[in-house]
TIPABA-556132 format. One line per field, with one value per atom (N, C-alpha, C, O): residue in three letters; x, y negated, z negated. Coordinates in Angstrom, 2 decimals. Each point is the difference from the previous one (the first is absolute). Layout:
REM residues N
res	[ALA / ...];
east	[X / ...];
north	[Y / ...];
up	[Z / ...];
REM end
This chain:
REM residues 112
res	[UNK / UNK / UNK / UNK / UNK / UNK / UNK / UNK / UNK / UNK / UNK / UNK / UNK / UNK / UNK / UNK / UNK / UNK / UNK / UNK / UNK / UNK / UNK / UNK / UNK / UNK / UNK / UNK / UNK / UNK / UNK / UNK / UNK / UNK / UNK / UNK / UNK / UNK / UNK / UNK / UNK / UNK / UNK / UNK / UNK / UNK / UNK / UNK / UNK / UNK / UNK / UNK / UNK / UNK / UNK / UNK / UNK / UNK / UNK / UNK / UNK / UNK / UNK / UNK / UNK / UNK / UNK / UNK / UNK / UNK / UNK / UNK / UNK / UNK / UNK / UNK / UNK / UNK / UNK / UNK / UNK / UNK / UNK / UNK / UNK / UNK / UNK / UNK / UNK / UNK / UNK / UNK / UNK / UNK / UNK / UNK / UNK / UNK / UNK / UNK / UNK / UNK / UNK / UNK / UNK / UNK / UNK / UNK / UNK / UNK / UNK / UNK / UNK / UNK / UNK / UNK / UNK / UNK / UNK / UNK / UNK / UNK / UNK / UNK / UNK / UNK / UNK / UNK / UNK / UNK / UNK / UNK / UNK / UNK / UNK / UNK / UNK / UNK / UNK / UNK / UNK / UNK / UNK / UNK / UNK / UNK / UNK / UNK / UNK / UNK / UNK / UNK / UNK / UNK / UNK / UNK / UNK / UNK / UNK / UNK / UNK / UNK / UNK / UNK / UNK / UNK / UNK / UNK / UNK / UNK / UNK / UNK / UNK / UNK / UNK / UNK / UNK / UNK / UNK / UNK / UNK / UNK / UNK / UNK / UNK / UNK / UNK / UNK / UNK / UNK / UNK / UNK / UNK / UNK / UNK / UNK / UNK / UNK / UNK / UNK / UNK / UNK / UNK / UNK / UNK / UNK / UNK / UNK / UNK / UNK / UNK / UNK / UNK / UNK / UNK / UNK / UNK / UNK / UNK / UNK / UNK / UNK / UNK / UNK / UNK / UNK / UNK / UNK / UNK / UNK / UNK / UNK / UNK / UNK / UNK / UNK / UNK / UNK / UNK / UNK / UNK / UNK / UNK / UNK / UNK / UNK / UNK / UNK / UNK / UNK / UNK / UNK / UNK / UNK / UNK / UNK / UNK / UNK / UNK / UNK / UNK / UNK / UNK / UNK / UNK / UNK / UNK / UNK / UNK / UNK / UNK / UNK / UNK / UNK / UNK / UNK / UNK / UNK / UNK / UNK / UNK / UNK / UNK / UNK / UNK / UNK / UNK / UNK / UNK / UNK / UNK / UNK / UNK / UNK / UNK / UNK / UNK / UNK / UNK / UNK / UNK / UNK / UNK / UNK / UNK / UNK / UNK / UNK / UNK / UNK / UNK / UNK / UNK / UNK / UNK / UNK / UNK / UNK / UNK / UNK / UNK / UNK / UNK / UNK / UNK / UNK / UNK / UNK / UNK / UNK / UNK / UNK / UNK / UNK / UNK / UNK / UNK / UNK / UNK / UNK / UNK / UNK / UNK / UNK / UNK / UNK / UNK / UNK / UNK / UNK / UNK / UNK / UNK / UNK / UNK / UNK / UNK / UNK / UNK / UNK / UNK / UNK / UNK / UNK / UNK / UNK / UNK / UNK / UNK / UNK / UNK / UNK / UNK / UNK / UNK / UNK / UNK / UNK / UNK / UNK / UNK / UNK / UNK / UNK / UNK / UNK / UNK / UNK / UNK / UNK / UNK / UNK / UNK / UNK / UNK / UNK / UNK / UNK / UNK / UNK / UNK / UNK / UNK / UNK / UNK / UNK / UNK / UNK / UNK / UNK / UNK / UNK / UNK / UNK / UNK / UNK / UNK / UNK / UNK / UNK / UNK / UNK / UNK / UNK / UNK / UNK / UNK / UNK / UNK / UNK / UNK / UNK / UNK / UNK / UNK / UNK / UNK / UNK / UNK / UNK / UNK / UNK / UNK / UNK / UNK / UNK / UNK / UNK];
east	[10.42 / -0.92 / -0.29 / 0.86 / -2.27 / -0.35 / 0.15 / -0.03 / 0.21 / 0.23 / -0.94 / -0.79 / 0.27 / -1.14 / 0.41 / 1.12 / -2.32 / -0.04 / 0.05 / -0.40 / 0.82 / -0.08 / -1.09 / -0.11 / -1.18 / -1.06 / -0.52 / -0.71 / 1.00 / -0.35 / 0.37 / -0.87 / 1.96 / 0.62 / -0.42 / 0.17 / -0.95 / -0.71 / -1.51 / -0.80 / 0.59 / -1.47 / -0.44 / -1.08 / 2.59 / 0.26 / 0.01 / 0.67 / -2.25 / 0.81 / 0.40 / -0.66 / 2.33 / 0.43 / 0.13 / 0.82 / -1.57 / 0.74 / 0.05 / -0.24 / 0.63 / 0.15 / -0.68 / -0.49 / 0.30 / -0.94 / 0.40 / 1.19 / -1.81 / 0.61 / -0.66 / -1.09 / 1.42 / -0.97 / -0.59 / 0.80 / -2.19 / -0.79 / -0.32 / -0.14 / -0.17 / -0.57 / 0.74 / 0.32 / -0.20 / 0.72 / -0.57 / 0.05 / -0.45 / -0.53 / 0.39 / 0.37 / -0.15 / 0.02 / -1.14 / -1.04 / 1.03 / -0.74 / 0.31 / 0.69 / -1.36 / 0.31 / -0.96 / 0.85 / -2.11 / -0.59 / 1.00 / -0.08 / 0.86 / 1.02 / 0.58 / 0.12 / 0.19 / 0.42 / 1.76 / 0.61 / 0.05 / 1.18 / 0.22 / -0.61 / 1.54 / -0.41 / 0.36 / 1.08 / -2.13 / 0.25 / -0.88 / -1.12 / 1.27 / -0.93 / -1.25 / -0.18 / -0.66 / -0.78 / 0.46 / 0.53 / -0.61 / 0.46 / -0.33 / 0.22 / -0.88 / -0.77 / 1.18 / 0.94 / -1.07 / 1.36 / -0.90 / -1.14 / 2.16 / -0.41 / 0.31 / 1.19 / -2.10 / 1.09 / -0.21 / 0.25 / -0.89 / 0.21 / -1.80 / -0.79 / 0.45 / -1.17 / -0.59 / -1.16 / 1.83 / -0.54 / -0.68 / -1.16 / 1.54 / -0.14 / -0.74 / -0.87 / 1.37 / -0.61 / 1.17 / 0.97 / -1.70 / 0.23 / -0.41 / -1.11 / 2.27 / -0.72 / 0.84 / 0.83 / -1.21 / -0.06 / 0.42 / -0.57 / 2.22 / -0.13 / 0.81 / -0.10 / 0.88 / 0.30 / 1.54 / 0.26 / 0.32 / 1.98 / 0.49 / -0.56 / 1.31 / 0.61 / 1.13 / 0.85 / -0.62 / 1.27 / 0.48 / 1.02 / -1.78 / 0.12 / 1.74 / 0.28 / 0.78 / 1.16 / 0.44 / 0.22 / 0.08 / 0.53 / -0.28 / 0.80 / -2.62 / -0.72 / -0.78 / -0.38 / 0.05 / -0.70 / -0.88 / 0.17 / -1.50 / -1.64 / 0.57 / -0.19 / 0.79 / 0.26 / 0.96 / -0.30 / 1.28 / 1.22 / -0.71 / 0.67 / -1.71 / -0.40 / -0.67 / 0.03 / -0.87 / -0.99 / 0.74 / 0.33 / 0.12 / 0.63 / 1.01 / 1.06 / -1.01 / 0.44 / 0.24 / -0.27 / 0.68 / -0.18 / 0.57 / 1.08 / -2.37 / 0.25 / 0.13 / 0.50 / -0.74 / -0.16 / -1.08 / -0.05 / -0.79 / -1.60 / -0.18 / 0.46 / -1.15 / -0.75 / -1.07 / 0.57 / -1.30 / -1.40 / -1.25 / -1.18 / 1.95 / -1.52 / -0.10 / -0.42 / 0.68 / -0.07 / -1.87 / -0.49 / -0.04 / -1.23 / -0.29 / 0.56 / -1.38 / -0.40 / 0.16 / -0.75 / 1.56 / 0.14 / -0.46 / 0.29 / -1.10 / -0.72 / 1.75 / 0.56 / -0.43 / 1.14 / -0.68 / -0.03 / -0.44 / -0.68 / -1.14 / -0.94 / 0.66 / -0.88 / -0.16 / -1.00 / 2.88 / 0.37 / -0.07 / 0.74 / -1.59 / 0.04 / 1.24 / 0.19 / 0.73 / 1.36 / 0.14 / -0.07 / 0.24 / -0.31 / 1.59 / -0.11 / 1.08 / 1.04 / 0.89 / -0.57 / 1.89 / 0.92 / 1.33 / 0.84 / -0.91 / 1.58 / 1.11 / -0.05 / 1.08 / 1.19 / 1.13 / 0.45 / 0.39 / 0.98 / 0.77 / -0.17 / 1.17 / 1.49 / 0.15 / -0.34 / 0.75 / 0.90 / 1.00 / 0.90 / -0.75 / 1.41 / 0.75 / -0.57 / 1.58 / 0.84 / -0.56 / 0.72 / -2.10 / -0.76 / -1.35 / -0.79 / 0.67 / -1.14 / -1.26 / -1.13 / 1.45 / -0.54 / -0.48 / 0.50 / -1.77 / -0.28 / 0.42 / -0.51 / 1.58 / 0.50 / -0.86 / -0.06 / -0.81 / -0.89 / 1.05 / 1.02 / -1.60 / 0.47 / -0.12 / -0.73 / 1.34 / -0.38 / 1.02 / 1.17 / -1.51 / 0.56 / 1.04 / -0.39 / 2.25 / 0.73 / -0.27 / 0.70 / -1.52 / 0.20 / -1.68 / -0.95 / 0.88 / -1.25 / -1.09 / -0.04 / -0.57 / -0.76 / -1.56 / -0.45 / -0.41 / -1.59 / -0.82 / -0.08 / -0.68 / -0.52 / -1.20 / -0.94 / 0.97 / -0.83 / 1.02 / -0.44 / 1.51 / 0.72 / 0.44 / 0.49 / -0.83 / 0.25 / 1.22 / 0.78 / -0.43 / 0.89 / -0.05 / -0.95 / 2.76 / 0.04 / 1.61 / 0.29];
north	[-1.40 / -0.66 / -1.39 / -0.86 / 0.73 / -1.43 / -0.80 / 0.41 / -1.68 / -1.49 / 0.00 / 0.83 / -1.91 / -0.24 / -1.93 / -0.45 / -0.37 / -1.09 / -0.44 / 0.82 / -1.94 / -0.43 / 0.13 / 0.43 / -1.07 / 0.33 / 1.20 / 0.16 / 0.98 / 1.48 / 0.19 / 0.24 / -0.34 / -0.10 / -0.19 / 0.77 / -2.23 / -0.33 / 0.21 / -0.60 / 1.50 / 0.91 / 0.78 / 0.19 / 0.37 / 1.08 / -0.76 / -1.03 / 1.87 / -0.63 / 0.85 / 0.82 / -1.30 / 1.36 / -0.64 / -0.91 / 1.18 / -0.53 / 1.03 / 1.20 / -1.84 / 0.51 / 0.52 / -0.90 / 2.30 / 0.59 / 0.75 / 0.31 / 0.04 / 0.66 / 1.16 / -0.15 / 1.46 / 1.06 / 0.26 / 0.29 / -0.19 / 0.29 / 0.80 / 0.19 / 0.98 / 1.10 / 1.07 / -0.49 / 1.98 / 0.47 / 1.57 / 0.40 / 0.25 / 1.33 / 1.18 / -0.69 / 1.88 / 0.94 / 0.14 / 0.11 / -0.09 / 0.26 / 1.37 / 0.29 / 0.50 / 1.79 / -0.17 / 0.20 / -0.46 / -0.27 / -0.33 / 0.63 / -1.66 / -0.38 / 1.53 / 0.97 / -1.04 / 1.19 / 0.02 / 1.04 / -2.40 / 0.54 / -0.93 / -1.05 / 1.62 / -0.61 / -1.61 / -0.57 / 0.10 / -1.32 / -0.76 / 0.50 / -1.32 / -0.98 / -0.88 / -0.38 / 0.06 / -0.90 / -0.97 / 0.20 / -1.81 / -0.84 / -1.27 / -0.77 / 0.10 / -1.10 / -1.25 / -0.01 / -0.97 / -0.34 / -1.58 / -0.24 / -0.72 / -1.62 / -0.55 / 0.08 / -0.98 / -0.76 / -1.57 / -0.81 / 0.54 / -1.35 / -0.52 / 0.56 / -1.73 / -0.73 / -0.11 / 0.40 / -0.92 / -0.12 / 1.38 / -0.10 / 1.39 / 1.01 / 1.17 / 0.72 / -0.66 / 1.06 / 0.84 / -0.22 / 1.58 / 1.24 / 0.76 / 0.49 / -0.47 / 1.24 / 1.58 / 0.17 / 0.89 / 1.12 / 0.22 / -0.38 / 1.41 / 0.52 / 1.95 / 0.53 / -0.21 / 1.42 / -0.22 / -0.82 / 1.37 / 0.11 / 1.81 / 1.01 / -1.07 / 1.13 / -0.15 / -0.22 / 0.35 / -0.61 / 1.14 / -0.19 / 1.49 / 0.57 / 0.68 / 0.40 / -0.21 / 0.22 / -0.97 / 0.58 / -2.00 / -0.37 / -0.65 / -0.21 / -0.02 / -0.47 / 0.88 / 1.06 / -1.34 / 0.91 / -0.67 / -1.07 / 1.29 / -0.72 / -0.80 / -1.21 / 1.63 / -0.53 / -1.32 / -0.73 / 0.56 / -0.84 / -1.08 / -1.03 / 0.83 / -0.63 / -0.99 / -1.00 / 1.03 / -0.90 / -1.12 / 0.31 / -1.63 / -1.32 / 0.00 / -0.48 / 0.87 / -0.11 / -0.90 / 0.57 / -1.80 / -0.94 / 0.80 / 0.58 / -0.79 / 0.47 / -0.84 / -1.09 / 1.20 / -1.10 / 1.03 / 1.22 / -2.44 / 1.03 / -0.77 / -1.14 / 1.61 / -0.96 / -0.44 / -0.04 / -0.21 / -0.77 / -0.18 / -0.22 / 0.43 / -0.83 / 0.93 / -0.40 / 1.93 / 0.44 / 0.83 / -0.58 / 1.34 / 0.40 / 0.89 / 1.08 / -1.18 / 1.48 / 1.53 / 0.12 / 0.65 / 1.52 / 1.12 / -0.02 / 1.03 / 0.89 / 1.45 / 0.54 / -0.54 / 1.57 / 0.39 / -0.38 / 1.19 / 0.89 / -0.21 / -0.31 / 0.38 / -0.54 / -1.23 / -0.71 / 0.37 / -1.59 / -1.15 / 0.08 / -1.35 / -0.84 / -0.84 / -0.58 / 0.62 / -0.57 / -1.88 / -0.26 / -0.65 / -1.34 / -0.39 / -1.15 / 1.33 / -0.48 / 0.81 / 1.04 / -1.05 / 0.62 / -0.31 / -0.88 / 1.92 / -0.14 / 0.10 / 1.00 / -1.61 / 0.14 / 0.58 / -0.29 / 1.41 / 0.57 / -0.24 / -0.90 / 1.79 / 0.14 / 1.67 / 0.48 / 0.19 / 1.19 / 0.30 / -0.83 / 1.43 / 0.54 / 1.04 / 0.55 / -0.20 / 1.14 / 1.20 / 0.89 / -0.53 / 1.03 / -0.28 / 0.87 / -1.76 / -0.48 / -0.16 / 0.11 / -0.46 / -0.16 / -1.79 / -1.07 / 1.54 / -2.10 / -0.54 / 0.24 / -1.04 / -1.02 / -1.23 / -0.57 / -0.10 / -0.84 / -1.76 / -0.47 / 0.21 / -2.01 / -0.34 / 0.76 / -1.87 / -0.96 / -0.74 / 0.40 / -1.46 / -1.39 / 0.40 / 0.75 / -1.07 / 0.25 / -1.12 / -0.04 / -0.87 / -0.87 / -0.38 / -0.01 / -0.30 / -0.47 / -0.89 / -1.21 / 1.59 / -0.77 / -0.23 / 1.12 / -1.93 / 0.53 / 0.29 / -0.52 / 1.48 / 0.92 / -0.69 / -0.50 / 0.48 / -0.30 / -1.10 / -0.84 / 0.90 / -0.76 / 0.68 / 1.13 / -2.26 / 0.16 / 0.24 / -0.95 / 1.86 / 0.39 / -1.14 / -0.38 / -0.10 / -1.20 / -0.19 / -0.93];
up	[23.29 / -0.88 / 0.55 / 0.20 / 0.03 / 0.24 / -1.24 / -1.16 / 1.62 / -0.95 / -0.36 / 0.46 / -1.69 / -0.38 / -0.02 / 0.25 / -0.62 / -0.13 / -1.60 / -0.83 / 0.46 / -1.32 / -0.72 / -1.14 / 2.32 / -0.65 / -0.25 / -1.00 / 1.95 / -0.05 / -1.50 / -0.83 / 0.56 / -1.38 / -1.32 / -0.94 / 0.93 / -0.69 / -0.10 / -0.72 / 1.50 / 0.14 / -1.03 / -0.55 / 0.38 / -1.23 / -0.66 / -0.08 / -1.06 / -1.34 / -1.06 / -0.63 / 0.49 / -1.43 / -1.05 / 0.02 / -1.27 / -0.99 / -1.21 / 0.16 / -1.56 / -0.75 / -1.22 / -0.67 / 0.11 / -0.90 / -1.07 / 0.03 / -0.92 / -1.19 / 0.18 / 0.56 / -0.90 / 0.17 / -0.89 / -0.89 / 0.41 / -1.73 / -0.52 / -1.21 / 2.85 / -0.81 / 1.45 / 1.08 / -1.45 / 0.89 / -0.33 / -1.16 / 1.97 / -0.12 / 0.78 / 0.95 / -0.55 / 0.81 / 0.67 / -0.64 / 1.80 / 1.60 / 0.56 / 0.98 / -1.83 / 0.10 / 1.43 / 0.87 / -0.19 / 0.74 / 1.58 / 1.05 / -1.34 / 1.59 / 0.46 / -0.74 / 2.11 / 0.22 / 0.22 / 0.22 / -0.34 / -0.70 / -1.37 / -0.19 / -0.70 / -0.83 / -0.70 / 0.12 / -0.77 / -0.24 / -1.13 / -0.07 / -0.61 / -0.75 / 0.30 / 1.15 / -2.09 / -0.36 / -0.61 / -1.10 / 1.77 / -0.38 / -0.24 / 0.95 / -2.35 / -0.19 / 0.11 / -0.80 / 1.79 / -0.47 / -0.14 / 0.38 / -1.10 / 0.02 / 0.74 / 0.33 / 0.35 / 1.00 / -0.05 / 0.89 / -2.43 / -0.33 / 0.16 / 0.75 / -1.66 / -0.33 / 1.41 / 0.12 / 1.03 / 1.56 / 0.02 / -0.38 / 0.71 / 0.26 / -0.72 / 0.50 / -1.72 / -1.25 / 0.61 / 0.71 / -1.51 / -0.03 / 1.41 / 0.21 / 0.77 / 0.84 / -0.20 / -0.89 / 1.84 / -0.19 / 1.34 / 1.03 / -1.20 / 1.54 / -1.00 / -1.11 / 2.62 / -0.63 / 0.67 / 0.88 / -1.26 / -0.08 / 0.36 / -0.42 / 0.98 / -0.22 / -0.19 / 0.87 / -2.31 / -0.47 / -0.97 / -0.65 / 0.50 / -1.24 / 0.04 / -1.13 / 2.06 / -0.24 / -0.87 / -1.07 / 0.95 / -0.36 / -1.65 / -0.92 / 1.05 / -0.83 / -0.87 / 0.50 / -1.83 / -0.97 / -0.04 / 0.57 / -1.19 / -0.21 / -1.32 / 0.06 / -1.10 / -0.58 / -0.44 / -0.95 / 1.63 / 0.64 / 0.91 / -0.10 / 0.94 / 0.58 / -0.33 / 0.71 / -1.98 / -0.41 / -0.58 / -1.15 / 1.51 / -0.50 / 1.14 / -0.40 / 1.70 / 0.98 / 0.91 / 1.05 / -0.77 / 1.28 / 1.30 / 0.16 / 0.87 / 1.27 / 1.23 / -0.30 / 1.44 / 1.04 / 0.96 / 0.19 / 0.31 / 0.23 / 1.11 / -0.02 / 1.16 / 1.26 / -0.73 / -1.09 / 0.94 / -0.37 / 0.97 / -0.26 / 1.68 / 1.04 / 0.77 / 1.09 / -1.12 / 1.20 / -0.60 / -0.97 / 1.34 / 0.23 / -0.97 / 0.19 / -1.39 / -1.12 / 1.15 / 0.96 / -1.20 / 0.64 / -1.17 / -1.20 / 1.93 / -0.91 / 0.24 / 0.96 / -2.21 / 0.03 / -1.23 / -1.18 / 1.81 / -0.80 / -0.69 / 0.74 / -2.03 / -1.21 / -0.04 / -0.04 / 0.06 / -0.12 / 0.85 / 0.98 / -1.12 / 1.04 / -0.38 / -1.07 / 2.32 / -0.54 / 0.53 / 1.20 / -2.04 / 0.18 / 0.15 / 0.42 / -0.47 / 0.19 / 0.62 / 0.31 / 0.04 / 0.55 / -0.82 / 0.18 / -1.18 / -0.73 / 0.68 / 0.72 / -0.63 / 0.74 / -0.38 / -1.10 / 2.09 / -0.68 / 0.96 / 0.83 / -0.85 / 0.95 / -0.16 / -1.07 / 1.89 / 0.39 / -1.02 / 0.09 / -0.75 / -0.08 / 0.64 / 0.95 / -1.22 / 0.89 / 0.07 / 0.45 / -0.86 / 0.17 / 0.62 / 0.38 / -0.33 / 0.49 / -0.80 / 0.49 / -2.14 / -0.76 / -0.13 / 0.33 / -1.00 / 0.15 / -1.41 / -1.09 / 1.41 / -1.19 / 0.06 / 1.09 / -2.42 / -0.14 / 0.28 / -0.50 / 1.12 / 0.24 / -1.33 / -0.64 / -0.10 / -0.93 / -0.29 / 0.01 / -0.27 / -0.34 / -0.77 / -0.91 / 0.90 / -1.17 / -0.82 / -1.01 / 1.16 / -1.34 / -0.45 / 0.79 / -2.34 / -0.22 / 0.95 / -0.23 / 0.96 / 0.49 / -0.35 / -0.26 / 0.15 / 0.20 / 0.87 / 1.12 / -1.62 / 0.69 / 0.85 / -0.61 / 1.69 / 1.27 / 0.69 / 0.79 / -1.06 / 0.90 / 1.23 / 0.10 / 1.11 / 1.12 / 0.88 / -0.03 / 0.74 / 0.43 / 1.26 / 0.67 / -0.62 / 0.86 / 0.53 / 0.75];
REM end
């Protein structure tokens, strides 16, 4: 693995969102969600897609804080034009566990 620079670092920007609205994406071809999430007064409401459905229900999701890229490029999957990049982790199956803040934070705060 190549190094990166501090500033490479700070290129990314991740911060923090609440999720508002959360739907099934019968459409993706494996399966996964529709996901309105907040990412604070700077930003609004954007929209990307998750495949999170092992671990996550449509219902369980909505009042969610996540951790999201923000700057990388609108990508078309499918129907959905996806504006952010929700972040997960692996688990021992290779399932995606969602990032988020363990403590109250507000939402569009910058990851630093």
């Amino acid at each position: 693995m190549s190094g990166i620079t501090f500033d490479d670092f700070m290129a990314v920007d991740i911060r923090v969102g609440i999720i508002t609205r959360a739907e099934a994406f019968p459409e993706a071809r494996k399966p996964a969600y529709k996901l309105w999430v907040d990412m604070g007064p700077e930003l609004g409401v954007r929209k990307s897609s998750a495949q999170i459905t092992v671990h996550y229900d449509v219902d369980t999701l909505v009042g969610r804080k996540v951790m999201a890229v923000v700057n990388f490029p609108p990508r078309q999957i499918g129907p959905v034009m996806s504006e952010i990049l929700v972040l997960g982790v692996p688990d021992e199956n290779n399932a995606v566990v969602l990032l988020r803040p363990d403590l109250d934070v507000p939402i569009g705060g910058r990851l630093f």
